[in-house]
ROBA-562117 format. One record per residue: x, y, z of N, C-alpha, C, O, CB in turn; residue in one letter. Coordinates in steps of 0.001 Angstrom, whole numbers, plus 500000, padded with zeros to 6 digits. Each point is the difference from the previous one (the first is absolute). Glycine has a CB too. Example, Ala and Ser with C-alpha at 12.3 -4.5 7.8 and 13.67 -1.06 7.14 Angstrom:
513190494310507800499110501190500000500900501200500000501036499981500665497072498846500581A;501542502223498034500820501190500060499230501090500730500509501108500169500675498264497686S;
***
This chain:
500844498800500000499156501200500000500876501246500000500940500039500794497231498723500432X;501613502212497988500779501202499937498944501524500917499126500686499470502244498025497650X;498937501346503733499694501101500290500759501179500997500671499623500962497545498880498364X;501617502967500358501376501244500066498829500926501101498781499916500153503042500292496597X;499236500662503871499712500468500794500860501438499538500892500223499182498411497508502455X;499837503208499460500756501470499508501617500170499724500608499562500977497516501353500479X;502794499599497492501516500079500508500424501466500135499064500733500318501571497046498486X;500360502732501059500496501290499637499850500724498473499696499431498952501812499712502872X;498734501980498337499569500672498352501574500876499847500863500043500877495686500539499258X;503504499946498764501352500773499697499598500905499034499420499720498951502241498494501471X;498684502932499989499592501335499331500921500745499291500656500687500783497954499452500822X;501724500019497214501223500287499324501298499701500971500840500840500323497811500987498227X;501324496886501814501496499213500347499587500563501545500875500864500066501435499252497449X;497051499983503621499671500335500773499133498593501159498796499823500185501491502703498029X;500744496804502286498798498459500852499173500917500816500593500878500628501187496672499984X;496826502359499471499218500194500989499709498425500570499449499118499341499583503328499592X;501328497460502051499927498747500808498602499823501177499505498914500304503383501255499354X;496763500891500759498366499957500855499077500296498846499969501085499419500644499993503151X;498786498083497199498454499922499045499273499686500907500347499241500904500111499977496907X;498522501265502101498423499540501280499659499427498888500235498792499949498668503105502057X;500399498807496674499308499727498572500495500425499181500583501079499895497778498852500649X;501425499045498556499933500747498410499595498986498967500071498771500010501904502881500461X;497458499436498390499123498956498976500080500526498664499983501226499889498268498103501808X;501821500077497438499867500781498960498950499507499195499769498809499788502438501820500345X;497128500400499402498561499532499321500447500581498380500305501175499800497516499200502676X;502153498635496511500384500607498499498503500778499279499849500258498806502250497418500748X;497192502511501247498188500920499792500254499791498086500578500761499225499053502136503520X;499865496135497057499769499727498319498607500235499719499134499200500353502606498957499378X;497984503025499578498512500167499601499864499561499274501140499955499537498396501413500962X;499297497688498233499354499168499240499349500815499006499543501103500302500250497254501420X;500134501172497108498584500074499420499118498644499719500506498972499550500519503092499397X;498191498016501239499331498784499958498587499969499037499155500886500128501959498812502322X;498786499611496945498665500196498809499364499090499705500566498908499973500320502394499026X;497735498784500675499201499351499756499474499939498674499969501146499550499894499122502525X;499698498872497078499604500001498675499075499298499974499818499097500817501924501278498307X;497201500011499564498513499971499424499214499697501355499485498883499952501005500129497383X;499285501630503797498931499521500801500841498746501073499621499614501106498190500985496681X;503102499081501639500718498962501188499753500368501243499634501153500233502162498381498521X;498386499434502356499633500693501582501404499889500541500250500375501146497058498779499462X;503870500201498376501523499723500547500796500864499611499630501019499416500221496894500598X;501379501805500256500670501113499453500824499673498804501114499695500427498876501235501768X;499987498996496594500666499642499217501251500909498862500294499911498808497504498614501887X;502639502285500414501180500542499618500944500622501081499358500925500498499378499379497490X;502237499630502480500630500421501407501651500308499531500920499405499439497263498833502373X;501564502961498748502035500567499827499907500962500671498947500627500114502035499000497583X;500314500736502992500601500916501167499858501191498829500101500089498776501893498282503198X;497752502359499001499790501965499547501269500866500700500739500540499177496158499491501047X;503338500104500759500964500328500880500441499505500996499072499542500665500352501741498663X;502006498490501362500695499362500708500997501334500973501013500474499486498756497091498506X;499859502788503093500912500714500435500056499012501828498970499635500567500450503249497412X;501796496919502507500117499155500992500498500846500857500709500943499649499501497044499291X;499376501694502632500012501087501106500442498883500823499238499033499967498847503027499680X;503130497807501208500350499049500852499830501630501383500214501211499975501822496105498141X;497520501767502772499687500890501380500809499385501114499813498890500497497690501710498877X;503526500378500982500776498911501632499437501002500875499729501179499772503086497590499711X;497048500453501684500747500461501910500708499370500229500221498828499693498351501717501502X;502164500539499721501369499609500481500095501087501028499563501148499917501608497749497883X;499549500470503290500375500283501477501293500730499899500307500792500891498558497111500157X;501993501867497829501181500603499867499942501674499295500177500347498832500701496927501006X;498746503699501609499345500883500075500917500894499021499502500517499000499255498942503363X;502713500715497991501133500552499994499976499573498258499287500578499179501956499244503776X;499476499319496802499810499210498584499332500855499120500305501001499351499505496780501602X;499114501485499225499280500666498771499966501788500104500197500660498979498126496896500899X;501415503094501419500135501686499543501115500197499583500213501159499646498504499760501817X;502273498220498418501335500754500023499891499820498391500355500996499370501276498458503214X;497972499534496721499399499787498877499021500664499171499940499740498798500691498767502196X;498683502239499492498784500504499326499709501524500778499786501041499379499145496232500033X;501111502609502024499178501151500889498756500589499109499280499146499483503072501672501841X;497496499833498568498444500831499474500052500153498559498906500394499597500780501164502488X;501192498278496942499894500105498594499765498106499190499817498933500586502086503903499732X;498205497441498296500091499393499689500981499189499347500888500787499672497567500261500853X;501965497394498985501737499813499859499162499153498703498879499493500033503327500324502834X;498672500236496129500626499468498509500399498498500294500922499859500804500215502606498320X;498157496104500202500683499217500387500923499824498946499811499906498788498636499293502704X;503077500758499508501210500233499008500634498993499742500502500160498887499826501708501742X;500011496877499911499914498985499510498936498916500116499203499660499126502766501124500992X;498114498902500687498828499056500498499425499707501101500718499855500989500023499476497714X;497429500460501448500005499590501586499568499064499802499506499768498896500250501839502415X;500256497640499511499940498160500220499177499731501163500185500657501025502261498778498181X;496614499616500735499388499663501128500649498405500004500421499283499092497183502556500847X;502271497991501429500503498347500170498738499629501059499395500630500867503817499437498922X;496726498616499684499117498916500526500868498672500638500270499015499312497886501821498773X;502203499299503239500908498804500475499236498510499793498770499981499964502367501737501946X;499404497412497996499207499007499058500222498835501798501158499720500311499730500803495716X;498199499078504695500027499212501080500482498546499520499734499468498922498404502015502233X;502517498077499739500830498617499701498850498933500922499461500561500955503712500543498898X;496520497710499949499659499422501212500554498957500523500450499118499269497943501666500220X;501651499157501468500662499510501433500899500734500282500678499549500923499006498399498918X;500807503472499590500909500898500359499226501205500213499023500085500744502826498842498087X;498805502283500253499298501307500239499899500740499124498970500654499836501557499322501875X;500686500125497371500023500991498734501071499228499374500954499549500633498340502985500241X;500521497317497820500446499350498823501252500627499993500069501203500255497823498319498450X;503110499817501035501242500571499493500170500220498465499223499603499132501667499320502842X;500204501745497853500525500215498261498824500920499408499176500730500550502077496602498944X;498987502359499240499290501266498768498294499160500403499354500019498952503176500604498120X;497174499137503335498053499431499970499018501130500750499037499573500638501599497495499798X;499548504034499505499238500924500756499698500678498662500811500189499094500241500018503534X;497405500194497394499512500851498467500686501355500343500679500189501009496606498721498316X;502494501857499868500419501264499855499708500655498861500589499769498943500883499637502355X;497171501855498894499674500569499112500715501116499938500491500606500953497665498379499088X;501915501365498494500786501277499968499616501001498671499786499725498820502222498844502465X;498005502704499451499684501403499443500878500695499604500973500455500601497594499630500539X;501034500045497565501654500546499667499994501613499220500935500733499678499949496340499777X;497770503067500432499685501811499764498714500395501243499490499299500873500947500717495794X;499370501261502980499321500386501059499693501041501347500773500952500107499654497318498762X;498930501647501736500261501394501055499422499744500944498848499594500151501265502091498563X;501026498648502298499743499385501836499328500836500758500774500748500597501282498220499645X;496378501310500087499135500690500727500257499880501539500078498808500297498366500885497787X;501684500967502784499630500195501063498810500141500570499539501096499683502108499412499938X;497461498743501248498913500453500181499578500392501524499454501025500409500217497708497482X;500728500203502753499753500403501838501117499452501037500424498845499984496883500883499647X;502962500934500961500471500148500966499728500246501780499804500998500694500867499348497022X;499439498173502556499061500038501404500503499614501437500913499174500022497432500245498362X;501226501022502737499759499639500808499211499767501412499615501081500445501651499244497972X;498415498649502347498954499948500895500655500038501609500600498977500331497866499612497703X;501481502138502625500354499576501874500268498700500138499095499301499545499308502198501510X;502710497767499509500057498802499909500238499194498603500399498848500166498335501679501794X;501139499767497092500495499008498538501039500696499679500511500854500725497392498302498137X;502546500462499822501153499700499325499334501020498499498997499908499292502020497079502068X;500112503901498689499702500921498630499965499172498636500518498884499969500758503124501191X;498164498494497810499791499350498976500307501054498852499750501198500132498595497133501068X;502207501126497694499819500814498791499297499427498703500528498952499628501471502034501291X;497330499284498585499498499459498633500470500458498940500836500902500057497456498769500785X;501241499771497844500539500710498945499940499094498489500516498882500022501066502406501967X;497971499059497089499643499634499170501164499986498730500791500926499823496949499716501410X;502204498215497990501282500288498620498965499814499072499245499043500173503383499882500437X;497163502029498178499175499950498999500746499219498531500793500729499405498001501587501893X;501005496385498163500897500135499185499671500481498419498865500038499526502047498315502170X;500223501977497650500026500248498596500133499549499416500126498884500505500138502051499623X;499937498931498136500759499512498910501057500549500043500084501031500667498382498538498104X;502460500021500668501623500868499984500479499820498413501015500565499592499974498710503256X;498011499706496114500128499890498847500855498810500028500231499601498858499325502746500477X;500940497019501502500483498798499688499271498684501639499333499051499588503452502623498592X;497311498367502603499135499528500925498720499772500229499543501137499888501879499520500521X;497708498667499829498531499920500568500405500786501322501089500031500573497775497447498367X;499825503205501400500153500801501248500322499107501132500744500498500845497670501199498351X;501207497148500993500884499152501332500078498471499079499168499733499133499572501605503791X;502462497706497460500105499031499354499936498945501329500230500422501133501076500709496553X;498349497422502041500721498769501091501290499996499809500596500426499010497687497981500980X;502325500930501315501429499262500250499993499347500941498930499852500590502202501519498648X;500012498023501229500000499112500977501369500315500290500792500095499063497429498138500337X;502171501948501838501449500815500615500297499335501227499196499173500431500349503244498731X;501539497846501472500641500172501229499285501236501249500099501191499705502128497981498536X;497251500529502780499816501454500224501534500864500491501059499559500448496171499682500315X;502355502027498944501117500798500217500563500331501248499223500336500895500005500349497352X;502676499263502103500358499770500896499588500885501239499908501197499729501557497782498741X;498184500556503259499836500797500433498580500110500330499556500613500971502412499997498119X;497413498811500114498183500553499868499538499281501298498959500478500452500356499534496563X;501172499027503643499586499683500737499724500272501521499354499284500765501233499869497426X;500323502568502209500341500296500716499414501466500230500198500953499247501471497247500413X;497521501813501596499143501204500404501168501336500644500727499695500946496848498333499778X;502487503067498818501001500832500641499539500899500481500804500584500727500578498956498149X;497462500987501073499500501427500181498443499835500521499272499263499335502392501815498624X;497833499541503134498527500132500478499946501538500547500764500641500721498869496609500023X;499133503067498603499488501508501038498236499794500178499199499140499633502945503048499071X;497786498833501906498445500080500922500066501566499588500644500800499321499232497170503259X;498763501896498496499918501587499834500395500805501258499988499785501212498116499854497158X;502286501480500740500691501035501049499001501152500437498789499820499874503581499781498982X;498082501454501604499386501174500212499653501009498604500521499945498886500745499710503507X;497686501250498102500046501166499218500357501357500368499711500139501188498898498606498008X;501805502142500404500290501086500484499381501111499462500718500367499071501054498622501452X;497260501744499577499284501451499408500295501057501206499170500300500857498585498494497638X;504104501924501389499669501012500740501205498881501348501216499866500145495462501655498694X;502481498103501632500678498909501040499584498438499670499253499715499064500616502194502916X;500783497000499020499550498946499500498378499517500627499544500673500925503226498835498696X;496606499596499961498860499571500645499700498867499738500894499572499270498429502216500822X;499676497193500130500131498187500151499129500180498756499189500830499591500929497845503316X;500447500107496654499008499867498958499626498175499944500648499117500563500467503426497904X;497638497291500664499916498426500762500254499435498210500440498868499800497229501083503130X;502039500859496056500173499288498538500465501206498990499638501153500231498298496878500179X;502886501648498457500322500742499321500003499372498958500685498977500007500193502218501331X;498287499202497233499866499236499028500480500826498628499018500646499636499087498026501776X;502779501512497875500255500778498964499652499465498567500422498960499494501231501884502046X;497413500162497856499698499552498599500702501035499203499936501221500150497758497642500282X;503063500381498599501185501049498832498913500423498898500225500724499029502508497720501049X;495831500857500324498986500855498733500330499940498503499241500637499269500465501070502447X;501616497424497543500401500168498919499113499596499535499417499077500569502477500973499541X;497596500484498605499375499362498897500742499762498561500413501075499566497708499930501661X;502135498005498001500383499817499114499825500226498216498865499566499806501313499493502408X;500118501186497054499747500086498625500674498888499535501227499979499901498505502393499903X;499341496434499820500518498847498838499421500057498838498904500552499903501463497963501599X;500217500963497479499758500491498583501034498917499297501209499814500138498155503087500283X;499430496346498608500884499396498487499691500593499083499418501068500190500713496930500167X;500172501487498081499524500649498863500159499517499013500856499115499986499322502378500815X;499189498786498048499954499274498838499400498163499760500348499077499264501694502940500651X;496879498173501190499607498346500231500908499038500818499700498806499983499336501428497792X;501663500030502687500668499045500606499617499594501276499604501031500543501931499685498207X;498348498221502145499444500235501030500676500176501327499518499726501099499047499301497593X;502521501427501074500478500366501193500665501504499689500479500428498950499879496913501930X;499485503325500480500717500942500713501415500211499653500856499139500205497649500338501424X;501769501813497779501496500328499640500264501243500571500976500616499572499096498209498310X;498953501872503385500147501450500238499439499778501622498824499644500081500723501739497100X;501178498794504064499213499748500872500715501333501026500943499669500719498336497300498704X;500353504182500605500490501361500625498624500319501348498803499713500014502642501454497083X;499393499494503836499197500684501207499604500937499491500737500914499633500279498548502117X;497412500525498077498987501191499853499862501099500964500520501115499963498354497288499022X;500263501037501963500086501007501564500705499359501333500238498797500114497359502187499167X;502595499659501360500182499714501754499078500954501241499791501199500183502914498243498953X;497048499742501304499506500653501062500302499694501852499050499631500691499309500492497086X;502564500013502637500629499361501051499589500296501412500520500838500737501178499112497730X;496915498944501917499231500042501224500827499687501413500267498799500028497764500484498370X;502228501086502227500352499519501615498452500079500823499344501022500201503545500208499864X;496779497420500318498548499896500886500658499389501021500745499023499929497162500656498444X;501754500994502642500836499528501331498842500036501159499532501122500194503074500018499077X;496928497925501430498834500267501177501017499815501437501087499430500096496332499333498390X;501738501977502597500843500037501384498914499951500805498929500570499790503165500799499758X;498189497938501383499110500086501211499830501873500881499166500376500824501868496450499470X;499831503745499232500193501027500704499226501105499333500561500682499142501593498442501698X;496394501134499554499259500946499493500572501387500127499408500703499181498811497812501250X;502568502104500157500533501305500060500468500108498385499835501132499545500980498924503299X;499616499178496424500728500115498816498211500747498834500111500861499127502623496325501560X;496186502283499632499128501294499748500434501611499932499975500719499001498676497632502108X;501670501928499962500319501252499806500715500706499324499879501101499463499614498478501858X;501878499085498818501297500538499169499600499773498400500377500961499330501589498292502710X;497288499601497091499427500039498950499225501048499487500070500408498841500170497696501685X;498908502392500480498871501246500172498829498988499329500339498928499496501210503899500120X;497184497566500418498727499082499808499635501049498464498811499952499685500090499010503545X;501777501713496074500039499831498832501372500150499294500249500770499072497487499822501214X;503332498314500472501273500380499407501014501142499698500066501131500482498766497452499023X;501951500792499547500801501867499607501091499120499978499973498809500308499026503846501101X;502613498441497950501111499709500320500334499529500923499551500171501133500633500925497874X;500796498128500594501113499072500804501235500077499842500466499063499353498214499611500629X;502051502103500369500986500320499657501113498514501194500000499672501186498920503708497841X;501990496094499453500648498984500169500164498999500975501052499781500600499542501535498274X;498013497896501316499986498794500285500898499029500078500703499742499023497799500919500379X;501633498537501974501141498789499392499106499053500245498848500310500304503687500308500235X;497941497840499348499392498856500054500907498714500263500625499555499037497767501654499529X;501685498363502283501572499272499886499645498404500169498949499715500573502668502461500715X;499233496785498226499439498500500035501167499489501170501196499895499728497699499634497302X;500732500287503822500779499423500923501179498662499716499597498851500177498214502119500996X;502953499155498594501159498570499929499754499025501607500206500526501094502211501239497252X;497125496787501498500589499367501209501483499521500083500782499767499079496960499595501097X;502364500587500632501088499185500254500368498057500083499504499346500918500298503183500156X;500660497123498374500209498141499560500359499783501299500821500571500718500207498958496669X;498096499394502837499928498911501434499983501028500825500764499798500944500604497979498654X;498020503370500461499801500878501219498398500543500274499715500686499019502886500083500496X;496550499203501183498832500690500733500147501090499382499470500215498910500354498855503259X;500759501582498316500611501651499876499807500186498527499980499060499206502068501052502741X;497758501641497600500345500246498545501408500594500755500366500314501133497049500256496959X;503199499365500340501210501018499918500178501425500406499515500923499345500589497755499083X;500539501476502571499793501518500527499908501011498840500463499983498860500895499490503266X;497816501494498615499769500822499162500544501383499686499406501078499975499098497566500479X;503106500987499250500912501042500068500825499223498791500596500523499059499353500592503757X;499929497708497444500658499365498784499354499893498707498812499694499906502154499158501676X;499971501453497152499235500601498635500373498707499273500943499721499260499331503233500638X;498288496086500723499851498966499395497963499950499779499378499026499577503560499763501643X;496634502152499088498607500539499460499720500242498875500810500267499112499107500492502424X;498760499171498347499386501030498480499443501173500407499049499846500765500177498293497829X;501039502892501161499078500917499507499380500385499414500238499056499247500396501008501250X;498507500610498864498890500735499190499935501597500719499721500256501171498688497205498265X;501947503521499443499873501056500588498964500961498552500354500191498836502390499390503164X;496278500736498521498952500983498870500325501454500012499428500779500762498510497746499652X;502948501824498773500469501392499921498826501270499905500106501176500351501988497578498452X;496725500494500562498537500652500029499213499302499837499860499156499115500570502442500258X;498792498739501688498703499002500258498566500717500515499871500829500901502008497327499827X;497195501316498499498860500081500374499387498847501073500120498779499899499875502465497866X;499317499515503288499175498403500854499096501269499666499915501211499794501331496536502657X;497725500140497740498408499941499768500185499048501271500832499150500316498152501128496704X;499509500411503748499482499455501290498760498849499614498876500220499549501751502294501825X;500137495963499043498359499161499778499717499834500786499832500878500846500077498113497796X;499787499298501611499052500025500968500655499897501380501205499990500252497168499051498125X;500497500879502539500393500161501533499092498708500392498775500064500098501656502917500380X;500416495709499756498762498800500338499607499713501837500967500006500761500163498507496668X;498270501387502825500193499532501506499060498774500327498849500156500407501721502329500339X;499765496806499132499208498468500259499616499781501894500475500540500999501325498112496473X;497258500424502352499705499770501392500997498896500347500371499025499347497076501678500585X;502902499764501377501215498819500543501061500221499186500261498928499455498304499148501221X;502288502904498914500980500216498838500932501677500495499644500847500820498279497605496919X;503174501517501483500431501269499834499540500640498879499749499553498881501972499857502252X;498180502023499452499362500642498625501177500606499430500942500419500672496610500166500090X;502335499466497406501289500628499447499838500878498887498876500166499525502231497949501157X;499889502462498854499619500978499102501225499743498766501218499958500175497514501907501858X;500551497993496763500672500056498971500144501275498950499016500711499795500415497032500744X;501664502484498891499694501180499431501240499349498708500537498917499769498483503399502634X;501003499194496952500366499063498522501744501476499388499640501147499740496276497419499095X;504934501251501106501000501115499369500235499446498899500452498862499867500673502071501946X;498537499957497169500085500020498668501724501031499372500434501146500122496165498584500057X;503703499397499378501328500808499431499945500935499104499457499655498951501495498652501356X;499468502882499757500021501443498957501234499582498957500952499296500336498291502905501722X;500601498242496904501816500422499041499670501652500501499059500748499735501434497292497118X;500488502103503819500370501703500216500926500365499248500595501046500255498982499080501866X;500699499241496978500857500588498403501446499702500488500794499658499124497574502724499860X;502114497708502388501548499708500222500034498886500467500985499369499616499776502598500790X;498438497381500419500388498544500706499209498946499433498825500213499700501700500780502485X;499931498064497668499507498258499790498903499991501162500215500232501190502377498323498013X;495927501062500073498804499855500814500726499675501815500030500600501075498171498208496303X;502340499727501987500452499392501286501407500025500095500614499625499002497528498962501078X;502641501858501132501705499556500127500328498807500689499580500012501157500972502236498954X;499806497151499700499740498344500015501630499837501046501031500493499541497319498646497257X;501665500300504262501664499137500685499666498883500361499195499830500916502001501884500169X;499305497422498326500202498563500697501452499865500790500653498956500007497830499939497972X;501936502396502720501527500126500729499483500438501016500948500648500443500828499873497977X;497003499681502655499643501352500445499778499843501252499414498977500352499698501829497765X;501286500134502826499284500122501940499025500181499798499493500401498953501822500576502466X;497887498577500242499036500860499827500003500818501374500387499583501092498290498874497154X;500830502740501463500255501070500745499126501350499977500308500947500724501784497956498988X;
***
């Protein structure tokens, strides 16, 4: 019996070794037809083929250091691996692990998260292309790549700071990109896949209703927000002190908050979520991005 389990992926020569998920769906649209009154279908062929592989991954650091808030060119290739299970052992040795691979294309960013108590997450989408000589993803069967097997990096969530710092219980970032894909001349795949818009949400809720005020109950400027992802520390309780510039930051050089809701459940803490939307103020990058950073 052959059956694979999640492996590592590689992003223009890059091992990401923590995968939670990933999938790639080749979305093949059809035409399908019917003739003289038939109730079957008696004609069927693909119309368009554009393939979207989607990961998470825990390797918080990794991937921003890879992508942060824009979008990346796939420049050589990204590869998903499928570790192929051995039985009466654990994982197959040698080249028997599949491995799909993308070899044009463009690496989306989409969210960036974390919950009180869990483990940050990043998502992110690879759109693939034609490149005029490739199918947008092909089969293989490989080795997985050295290393993949080995977890190096975990963060949580940290504090926020508007002004001073204050608790926060979730911080969820949407990069809002939207994409432009495009083939031409009948062909059915994608030879053009560019970032249309961005819109870069920070939704952060806190138990600490005073942060009402500081939002105001119809918003306004925010002048430079931070947001930071906490690093733990390996085989330790403890995170990594927080003087040592082994953090993330997120800092919003201009920001708008919007005040939502305010929930208070029976038997519960009540909390307040509100939402900072990133400005282009013509000199700074929506977001200034450190995966080196204190927090302070």
């Amino acid at each position: 019996m052959n059956s694979y389990t999640v492996g590592a992926i590689t992003v223009n020569g890059t091992t990401i070794s923590q995968i939670v998920t990933s999938s790639l769906d080749p979305r093949i649209e059809t035409f399908m037809n019917r003739a003289g009154g038939s109730p079957d279908v008696t004609f069927a062929a693909g119309s368009n083929i554009i393939p979207i592989a989607s990961i998470t991954s825990n390797a918080l650091k990794a991937v921003m250091d890879l992508m942060g808030f824009g979008v990346l060119a796939v420049g050589t290739t990204v590869d998903l691996y499928s570790s192929k299970l051995a039985h009466g052992a654990s994982r197959a040795a040698g080249s028997s692990h599949v491995k799909l691979t993308i070899n044009d294309g463009l690496i989306v960013p989409r969210v960036y998260q974390a919950q009180q108590g869990q483990e940050a997450t990043a998502q992110f989408d690879v759109i693939a292309t034609y490149d005029g000589s490739n199918l947008p993803f092909t089969y293989g069967v490989a080795a997985l790549p050295g290393s993949s097997l080995q977890a190096t990096q975990k963060f949580t969530l940290g504090p926020v700071k508007i002004g001073s710092l204050f608790e926060a219980q979730s911080a969820t970032i949407n990069t809002g990109i939207t994409e432009y894909v495009q083939g031409h001349s009948g062909e059915p795949y994608a030879r053009l896949a560019a970032m249309q818009d961005r819109q870069v949400d920070f939704v952060i809720s806190t138990f600490d209703l005073a942060m009402i005020n500081t939002i105001g109950v119809e918003g306004g400027a925010i002048s430079s927000p931070t947001v930071w992802f906490r690093k733990k520390d390996a085989s330790e309780v403890a995170n990594v002190a927080d003087g040592t510039n082994e953090h993330i930051s997120m800092v919003i050089p201009t920001a708008m908050g919007i005040p939502g809701a305010v929930n208070s459940p029976q038997s519960g803490e009540s909390t307040f979520e509100f939402t900072m939307t990133a400005i282009d103020d013509g000199t700074n990058a929506p977001v200034t991005l450190d995966t080196t950073a204190v927090i302070a």
